[in-house]
C-alpha positions as CSV (number, residue, x, y, z in Angstrom):
1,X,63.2,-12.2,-38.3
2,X,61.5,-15.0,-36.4
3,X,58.7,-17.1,-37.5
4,X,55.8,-17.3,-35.0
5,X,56.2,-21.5,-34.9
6,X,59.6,-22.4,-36.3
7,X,62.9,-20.2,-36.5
8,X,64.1,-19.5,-39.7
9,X,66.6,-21.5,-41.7
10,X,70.3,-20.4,-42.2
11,X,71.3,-18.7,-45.5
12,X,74.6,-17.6,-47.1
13,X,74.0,-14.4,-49.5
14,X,77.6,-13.9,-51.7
15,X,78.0,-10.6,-53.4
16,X,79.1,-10.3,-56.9
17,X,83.3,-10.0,-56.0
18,X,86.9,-9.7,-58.0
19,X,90.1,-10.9,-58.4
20,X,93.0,-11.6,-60.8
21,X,94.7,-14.8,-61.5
22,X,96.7,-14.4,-58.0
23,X,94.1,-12.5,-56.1
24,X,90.8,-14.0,-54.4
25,X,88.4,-11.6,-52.9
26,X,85.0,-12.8,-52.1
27,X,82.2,-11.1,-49.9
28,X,79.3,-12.4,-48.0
29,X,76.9,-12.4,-45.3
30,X,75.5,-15.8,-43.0
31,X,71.4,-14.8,-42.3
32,X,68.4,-16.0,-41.4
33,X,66.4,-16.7,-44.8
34,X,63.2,-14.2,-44.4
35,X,61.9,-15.1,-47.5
36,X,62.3,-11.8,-49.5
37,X,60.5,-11.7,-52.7
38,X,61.4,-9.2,-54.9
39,X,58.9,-9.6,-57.7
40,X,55.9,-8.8,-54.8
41,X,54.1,-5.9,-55.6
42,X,51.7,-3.6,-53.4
43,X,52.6,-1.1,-50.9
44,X,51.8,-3.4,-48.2
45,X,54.4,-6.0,-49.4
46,X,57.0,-3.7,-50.4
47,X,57.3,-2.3,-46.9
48,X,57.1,-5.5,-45.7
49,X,60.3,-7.0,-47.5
50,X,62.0,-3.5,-46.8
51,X,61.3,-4.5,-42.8
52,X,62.8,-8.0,-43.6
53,X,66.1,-6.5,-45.8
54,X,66.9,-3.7,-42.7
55,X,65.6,-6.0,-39.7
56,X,67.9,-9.0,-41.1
57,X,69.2,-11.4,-38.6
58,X,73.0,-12.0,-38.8
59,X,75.0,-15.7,-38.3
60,X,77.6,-15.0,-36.2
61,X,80.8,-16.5,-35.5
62,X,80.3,-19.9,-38.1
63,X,82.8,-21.2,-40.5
64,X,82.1,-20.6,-43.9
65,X,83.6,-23.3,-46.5
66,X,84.3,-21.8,-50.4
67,X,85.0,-24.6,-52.8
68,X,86.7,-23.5,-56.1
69,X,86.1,-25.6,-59.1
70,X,89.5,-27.5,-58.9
71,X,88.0,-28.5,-55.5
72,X,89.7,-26.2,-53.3
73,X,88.4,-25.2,-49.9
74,X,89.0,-21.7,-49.0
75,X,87.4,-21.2,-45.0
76,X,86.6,-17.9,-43.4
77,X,84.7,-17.0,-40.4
78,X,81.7,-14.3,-40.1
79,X,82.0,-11.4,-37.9
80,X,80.0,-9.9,-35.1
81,X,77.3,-8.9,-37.9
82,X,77.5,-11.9,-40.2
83,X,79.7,-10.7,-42.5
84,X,83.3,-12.1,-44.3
85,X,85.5,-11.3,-46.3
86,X,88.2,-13.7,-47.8
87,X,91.3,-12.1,-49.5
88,X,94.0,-14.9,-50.7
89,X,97.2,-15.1,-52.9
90,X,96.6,-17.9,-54.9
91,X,97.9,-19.2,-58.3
92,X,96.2,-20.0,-61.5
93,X,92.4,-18.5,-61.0
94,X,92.1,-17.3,-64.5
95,X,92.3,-20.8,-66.2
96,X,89.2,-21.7,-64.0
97,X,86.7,-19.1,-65.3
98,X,83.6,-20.0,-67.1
99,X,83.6,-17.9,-70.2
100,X,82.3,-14.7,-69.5
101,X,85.1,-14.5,-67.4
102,X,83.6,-15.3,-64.0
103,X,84.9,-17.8,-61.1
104,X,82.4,-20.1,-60.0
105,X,82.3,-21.0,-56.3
106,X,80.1,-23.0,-54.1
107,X,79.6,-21.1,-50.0
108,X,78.4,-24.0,-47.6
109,X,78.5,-23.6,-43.9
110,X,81.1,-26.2,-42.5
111,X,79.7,-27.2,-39.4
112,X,76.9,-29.8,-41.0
113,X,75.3,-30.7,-37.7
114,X,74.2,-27.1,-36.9
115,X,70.9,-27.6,-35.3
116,X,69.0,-25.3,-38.1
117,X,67.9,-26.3,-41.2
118,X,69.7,-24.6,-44.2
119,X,68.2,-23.7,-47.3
120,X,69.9,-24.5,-50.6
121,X,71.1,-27.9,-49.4
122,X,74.0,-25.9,-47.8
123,X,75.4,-25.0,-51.1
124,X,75.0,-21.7,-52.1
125,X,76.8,-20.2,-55.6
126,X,79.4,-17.4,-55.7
127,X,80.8,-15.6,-58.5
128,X,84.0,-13.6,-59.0
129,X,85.3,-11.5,-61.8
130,X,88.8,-12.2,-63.4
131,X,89.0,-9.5,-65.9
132,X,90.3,-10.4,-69.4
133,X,94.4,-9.8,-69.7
134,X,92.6,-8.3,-73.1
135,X,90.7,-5.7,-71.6
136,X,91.1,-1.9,-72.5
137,X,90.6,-0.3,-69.4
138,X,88.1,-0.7,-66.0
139,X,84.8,1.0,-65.7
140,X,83.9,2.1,-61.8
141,X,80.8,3.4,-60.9
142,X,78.5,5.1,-58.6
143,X,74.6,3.9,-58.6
144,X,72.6,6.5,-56.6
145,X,71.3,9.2,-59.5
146,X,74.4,8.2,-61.5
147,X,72.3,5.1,-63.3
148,X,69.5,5.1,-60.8
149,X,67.5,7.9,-59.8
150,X,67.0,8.0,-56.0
151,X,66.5,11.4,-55.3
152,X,69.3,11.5,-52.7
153,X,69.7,15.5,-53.1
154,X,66.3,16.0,-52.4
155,X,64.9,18.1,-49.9
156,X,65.1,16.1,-46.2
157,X,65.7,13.0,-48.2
158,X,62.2,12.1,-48.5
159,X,62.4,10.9,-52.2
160,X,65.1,8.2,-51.1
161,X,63.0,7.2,-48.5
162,X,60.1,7.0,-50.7
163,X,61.5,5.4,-53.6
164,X,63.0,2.8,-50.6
165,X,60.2,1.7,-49.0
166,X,57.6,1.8,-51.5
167,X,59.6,1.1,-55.0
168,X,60.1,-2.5,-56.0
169,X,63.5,-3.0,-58.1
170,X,61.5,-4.2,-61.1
171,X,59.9,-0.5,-61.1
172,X,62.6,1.5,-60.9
173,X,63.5,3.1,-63.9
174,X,67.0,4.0,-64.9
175,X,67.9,7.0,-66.1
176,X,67.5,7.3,-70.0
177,X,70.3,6.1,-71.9
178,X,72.6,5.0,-68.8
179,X,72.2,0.8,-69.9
180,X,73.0,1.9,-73.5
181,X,76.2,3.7,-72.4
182,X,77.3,0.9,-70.0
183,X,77.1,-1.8,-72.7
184,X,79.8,0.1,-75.1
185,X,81.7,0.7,-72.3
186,X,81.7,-2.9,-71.7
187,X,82.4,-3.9,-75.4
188,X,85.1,-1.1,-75.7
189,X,86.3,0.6,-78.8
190,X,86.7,-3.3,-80.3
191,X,83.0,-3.5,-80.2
192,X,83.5,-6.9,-79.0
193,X,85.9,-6.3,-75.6
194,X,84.6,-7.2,-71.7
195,X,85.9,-4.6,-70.0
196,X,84.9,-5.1,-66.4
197,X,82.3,-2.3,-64.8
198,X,82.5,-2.2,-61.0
199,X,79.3,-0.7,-59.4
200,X,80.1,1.2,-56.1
201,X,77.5,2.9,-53.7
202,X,77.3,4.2,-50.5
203,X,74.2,2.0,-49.9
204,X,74.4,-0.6,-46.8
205,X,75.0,-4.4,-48.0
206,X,71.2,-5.0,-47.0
207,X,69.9,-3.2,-49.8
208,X,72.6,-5.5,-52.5
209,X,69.5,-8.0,-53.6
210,X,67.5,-5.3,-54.5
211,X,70.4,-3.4,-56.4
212,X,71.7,-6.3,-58.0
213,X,68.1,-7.2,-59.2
214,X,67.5,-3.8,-60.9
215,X,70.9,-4.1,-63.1
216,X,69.6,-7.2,-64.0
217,X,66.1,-6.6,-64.9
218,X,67.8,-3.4,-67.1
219,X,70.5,-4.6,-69.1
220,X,73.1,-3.0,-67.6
221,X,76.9,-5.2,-67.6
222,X,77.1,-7.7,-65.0
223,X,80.0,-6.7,-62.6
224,X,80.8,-6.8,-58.7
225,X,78.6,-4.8,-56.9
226,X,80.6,-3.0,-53.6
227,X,78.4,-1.4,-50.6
228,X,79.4,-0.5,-47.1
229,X,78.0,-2.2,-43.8
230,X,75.5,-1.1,-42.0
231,X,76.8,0.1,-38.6
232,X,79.4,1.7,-40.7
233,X,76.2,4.6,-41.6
234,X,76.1,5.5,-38.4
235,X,79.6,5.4,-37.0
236,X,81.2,8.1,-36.0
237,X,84.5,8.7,-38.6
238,X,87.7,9.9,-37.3
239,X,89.1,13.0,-38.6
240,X,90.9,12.6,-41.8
241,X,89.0,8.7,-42.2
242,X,88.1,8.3,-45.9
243,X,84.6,7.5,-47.2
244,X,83.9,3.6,-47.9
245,X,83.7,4.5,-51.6
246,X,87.1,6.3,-51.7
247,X,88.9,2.9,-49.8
248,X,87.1,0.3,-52.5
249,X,87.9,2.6,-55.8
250,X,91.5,2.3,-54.2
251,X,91.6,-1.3,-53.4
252,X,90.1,-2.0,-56.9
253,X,93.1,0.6,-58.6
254,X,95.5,-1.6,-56.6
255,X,94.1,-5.2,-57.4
256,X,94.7,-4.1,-61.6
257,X,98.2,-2.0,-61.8
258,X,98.3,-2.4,-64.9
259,X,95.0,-1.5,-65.9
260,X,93.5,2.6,-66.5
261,X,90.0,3.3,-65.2
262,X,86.8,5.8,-66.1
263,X,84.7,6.7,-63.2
264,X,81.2,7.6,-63.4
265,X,79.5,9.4,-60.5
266,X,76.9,12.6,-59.9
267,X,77.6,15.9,-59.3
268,X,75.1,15.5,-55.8
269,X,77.1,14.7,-53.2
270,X,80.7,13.8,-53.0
271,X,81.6,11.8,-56.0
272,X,83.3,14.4,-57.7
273,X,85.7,15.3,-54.7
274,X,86.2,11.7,-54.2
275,X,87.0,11.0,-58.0
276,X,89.7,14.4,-57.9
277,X,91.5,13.1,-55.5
278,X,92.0,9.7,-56.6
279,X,92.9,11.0,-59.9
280,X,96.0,12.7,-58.3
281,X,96.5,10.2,-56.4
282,X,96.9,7.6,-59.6
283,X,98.0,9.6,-62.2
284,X,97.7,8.7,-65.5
285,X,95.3,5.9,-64.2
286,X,92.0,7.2,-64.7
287,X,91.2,8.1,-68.3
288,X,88.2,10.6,-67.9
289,X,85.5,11.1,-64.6
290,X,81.7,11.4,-65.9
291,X,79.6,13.3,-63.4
292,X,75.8,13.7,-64.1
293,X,74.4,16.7,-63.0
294,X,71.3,17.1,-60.8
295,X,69.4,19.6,-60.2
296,X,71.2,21.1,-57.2
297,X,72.4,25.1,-58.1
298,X,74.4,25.4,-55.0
299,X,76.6,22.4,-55.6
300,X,76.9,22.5,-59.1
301,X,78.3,25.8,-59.1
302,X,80.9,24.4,-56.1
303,X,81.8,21.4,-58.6
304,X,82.1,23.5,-61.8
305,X,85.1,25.9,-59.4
306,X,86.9,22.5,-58.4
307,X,87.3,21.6,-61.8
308,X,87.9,24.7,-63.2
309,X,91.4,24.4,-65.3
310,X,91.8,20.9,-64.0
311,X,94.2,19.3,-66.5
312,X,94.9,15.9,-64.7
313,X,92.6,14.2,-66.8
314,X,89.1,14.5,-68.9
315,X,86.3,15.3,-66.8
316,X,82.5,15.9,-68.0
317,X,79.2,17.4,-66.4
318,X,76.8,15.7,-68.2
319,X,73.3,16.2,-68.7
320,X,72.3,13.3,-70.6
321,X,73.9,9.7,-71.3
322,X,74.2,10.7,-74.8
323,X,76.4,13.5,-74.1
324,X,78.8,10.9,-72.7
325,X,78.4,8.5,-75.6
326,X,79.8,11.2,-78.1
327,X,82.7,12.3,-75.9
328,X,83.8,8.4,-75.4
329,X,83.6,7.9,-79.0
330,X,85.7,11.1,-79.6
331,X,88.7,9.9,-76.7
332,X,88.5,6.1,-78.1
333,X,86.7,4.5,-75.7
334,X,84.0,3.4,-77.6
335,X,82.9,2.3,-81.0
């Protein structure tokens, strides 16, 4: 958004991405810096920074330079809406993790004399995940009512547009017992594992701030956080075109062969028809699918027929985090 007197400066925002020790994927977005605080309070403020995350004004076109710490320089140019995405084969990433297993990499736009001033001192700090070669399996899942209630199956929508516009991330409450669960997921049935947890939502990249703020402030795992663009919302999709969700679980299944997944989701909207079919799609790939029910007759009873007799692999309505705990503990997953 433009300031009254001066334009604004130019910003890179990175989002939280993976890789292996041969693959580099990294995604970002070149804006204008609006200034978004997320600790402001009052309704007044709240809406304001909502305005600023949805009204954001894109960098288009401009080189992006991404300097790994053995000083390589990866370059990749922003689309018609500011985005990039840079996917490489390269050799040897995992010996340059810090120790929680993350890359470090510095974004800086690499046109210097751009006639904008740049916050950061054009260096801005990226992160991707390398997974462990010890780690017992993946963890993917869904954020909307799965860890953070947004009423998305609510009547007209209203509560999502409510808890939107007038919620701050540091007062959004996750549902009871979801940060517990995630952290033995993460530490595996060692009890001292990192198994990588891979948050997926069908929220637009403008709202990833704001998401990546509440796992933050509530303990959940750290992971890469994967959203969809957001002309994509209101594109028309082509018959037989899968959801964004379906296409990043894949691309994740594909970036670890050799490495077995759980998938949490709802029982709302479409996680559960997503999840089938990628479990008969990768068989013996995904070792059970969590689904937290909300309070939605109609579709519950549709979800409880799709999995009626399903023997492909474990699947569980849940109605509370601690349902889930005892049933990992019981298949080995946890300690």
């Amino acid at each position: 958004m433009m300031g009254w007197l001066k334009k604004d400066p130019f910003q890179i925002i990175t989002f939280h991405s993976y890789g292996s020790d041969t693959h580099f994927y990294l995604r970002g977005r070149a804006l204008e810096d609006e200034s978004i605080n997320l600790d402001d309070k009052g309704w007044f403020k709240l809406l304001i920074n909502t305005y600023k995350r949805f009204e954001s004004d894109e960098v288009k076109h401009v080189e992006i330079n991404l300097k790994l710490p053995n000083n390589q320089v990866l370059k990749v140019e922003t689309d018609n809406h500011g985005y990039f995405k840079c996917e490489k084969q390269l050799i040897g990433l995992r010996a340059l993790v810090n120790s929680e297993g993350w890359l470090p990499i510095v974004a800086s736009f690499s046109d210097v004399t751009i006639k904008r001033t740049i916050t950061n001192n054009n260096r801005f700090p990226a992160e991707i995940l390398i997974p462990s070669e010890s780690s017992e399996y993946g963890v993917i899942s869904d954020i909307d009512d799965t860890i953070l209630h947004t009423g998305v199956v609510s009547r007209l929508k209203w509560r999502v547009l409510f808890n939107t516009f007038f919620k701050g991330a540091f007062s959004r409450i996750p549902l009871e017992g979801a940060a517990k669960f995630y952290q033995m997921l993460h530490r595996g049935k060692s009890g001292g594992n990192a198994n990588p947890i891979f948050y997926v939502s069908h929220s637009p990249w403008n709202m990833y701030r704001y998401l990546d703020y509440f796992l933050k402030e509530n303990n959940f795992p750290k992971g890469p956080i994967l959203l969809r663009s957001m002309n994509s919302v209101f594109k028309k999709k082509r018959q037989n075109d899968k959801p964004q969700k379906q296409k990043e679980i894949i691309h994740i299944l594909e970036a670890y062969p050799n490495l077995q997944f759980i998938l949490l989701g709802d029982s709302g909207e479409h996680d559960a028809d997503i999840y089938k079919e990628i479990a008969d799609c990768f068989p013996n790939r995904i070792l059970a699918i969590y689904l937290r029910r909300v309070n939605h007759k109609k579709n519950m009873q549709r979800i409880k027929t799709l999995f009626e007799n399903y023997k492909t692999t474990s699947v569980l309505l849940m109605d509370n985090s601690e349902q889930a705990i005892l049933h990992a503990r019981a298949n080995g997953f946890i300690k």
